[in-house]
C-alpha positions, 0 to 999 in steps of 0.5 A: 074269496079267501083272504092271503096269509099274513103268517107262514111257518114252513116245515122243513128237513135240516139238511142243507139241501132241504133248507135251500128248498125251504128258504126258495118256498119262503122267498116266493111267499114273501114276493108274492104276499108282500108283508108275509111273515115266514119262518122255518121250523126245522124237523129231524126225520128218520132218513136223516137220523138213520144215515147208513141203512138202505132207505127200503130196510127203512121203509123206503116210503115217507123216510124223509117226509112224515115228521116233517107232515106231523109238524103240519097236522100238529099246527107247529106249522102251516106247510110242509116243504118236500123234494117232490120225488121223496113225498109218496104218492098216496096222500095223508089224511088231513093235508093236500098237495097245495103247490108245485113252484117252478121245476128245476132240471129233472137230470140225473148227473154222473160225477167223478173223483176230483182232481186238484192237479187237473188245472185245465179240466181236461179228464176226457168228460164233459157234461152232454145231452145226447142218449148216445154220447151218454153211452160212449162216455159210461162206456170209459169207466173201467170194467167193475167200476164201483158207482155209488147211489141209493137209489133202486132206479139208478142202479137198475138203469145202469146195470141195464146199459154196463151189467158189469158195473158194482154199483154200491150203496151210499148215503148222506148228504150231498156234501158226504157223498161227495167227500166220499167220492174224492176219498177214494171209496168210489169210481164214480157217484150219482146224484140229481142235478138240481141237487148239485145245482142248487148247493153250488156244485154244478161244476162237479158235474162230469156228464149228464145222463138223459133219457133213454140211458137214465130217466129221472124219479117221479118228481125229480127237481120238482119242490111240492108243499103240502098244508092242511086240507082245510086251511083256505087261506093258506092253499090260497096263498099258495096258489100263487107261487104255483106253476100250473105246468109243472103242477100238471106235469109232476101230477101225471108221473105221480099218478102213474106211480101211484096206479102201478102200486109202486114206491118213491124207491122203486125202479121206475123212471119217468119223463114228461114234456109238453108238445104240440099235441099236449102232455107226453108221459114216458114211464121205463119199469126195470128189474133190479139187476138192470136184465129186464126193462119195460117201457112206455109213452102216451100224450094226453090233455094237460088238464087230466094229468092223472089219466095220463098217468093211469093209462101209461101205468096201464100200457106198463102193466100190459107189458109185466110191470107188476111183477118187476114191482111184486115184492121178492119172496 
């Protein structure tokens, strides 16, 4: 049996959200191995040198993940900390996906421009939790308003259900979205909820939107730490502050993302629960414009997470999938 770390050295992004999620991994490690010394070691990577390109012109896959890899494999550190929806899903060579520690909210939020003379927070939205009422309430934003997200999946899901909407580009952190946000250059924007919860901004929140209006990006809330392949004692260590539903659940949507060939930026939605009859999957493929949406749903044995992701992925592409996810001429 292999022995636990007396030493961790996490790989982490600066940002403040990444930090967060580095300090939470570091807190779990020294709970679970009392003695355990962590520490972090801060990476600049190309998403956050780069913050005003669209992230496809950049690649779109590993912008915020393969500096912070080449950290692990060079040995200037033993793990690497990832938002789980930004690491691709085609392994590196070298390091494995070692844990998934308890999953956050998978939700995407809807947030509008703060109001300082709003004393009572009455602006006629309120956070929710119904598909319907997500409706009603997009419904209230005036026609052509601008909402602001980087994200293909976001864009794709509400254009589909408000075509007329301008929905623009915006990068930064959370932070600079948000400041954006109140300075006018935007109706409305969309971040992760997890995101805005874990930096404190949980009460910025205008309205949740939940399947079947927005399904979340594969991994969503979800922290995933990868280390080198063949470091025991470091996978060991790690085993422990692994939740083995979330493990199984984040590996099923990846394996789907994986058979459909599509990247982390793709217009692909998942959501995955855990029934009495086991582990449902739901996977939505759109266009980009939002005009075609196809979707799918299966349950499957919890403990064969990626054949559940295979055959939903399968189910999509009976339907077209691939070619909403075929690259454009």
């Amino acid at each position: 049996m292999s022995s636990l770390a007396e030493r961790v050295r996490i790989a982490t992004r600066c940002s403040p959200l990444a930090l967060w999620q580095s300090n939470h991994v570091a807190d779990l490690i020294r709970a679970a191995v009392p003695g355990c010394q962590v520490e972090l070691v801060e990476v600049s990577t190309q998403g956050d040198q780069d913050r005003s390109s669209a992230l496809a012109s950049m690649g779109g896959q590993g912008v915020f993940t393969r500096e912070v890899q080449a950290a692990v494999l060079d040995g200037r550190a033993d793990i690497a900390v990832h938002s789980l929806k930004d690491l691709p899903t085609v392994p590196i060579d070298g390091l494995t996906l070692a844990a998934v520690p308890k999953r956050a909210s998978a939700l995407d939020a809807l947030i509008f421009p703060d109001d300082d003379d709003d004393d009572d927070d009455d602006d006629g939205y309120a956070t929710i939790s119904g598909g319907a009422t997500v409706v009603s309430l997009l419904a209230s934003l005036p026609e052509g308003a601008k909402v602001g997200t980087g994200s293909p999946r976001r864009q794709a899901q509400l254009l589909h259900y408000r075509e007329d909407l301008q929905v623009v580009q915006i990068r930064g952190n959370v932070e600079t979205r948000l400041a954006k946000l109140d300075a006018g250059e935007y109706d409305a924007i969309v971040l992760a909820e997890a995101g805005l919860t874990r930096l404190g901004f949980q009460d910025r929140i205008s309205m949740l939107l939940t399947p079947p209006v927005m399904y979340g990006a594969v991994g969503q809330g979800a922290i995933g730490i990868e280390c080198r392949l063949d470091d025991e004692v470091t996978r060991a260590t790690l085993a422990g502050i692994s939740d083995p539903d979330d493990f199984a659940a984040t590996a099923a949507e990846r394996s789907l993302m994986r058979e459909l060939k599509a990247g982390c930026h793709a217009p692909v939605g998942t959501q995955t629960m855990r029934t009495e009859q086991g582990l449902k999957l739901y996977g939505v493929v759109l266009s980009l414009d939002g005009r075609v949406r196809i979707a799918a749903k299966e349950t499957g044995d919890p403990a064969e997470p990626e054949q559940l992701g295979k055959r939903v992925a399968y189910l999509l592409c009976q339907d077209g999938a691939e070619a909403l996810l075929a690259p454009s001429e």
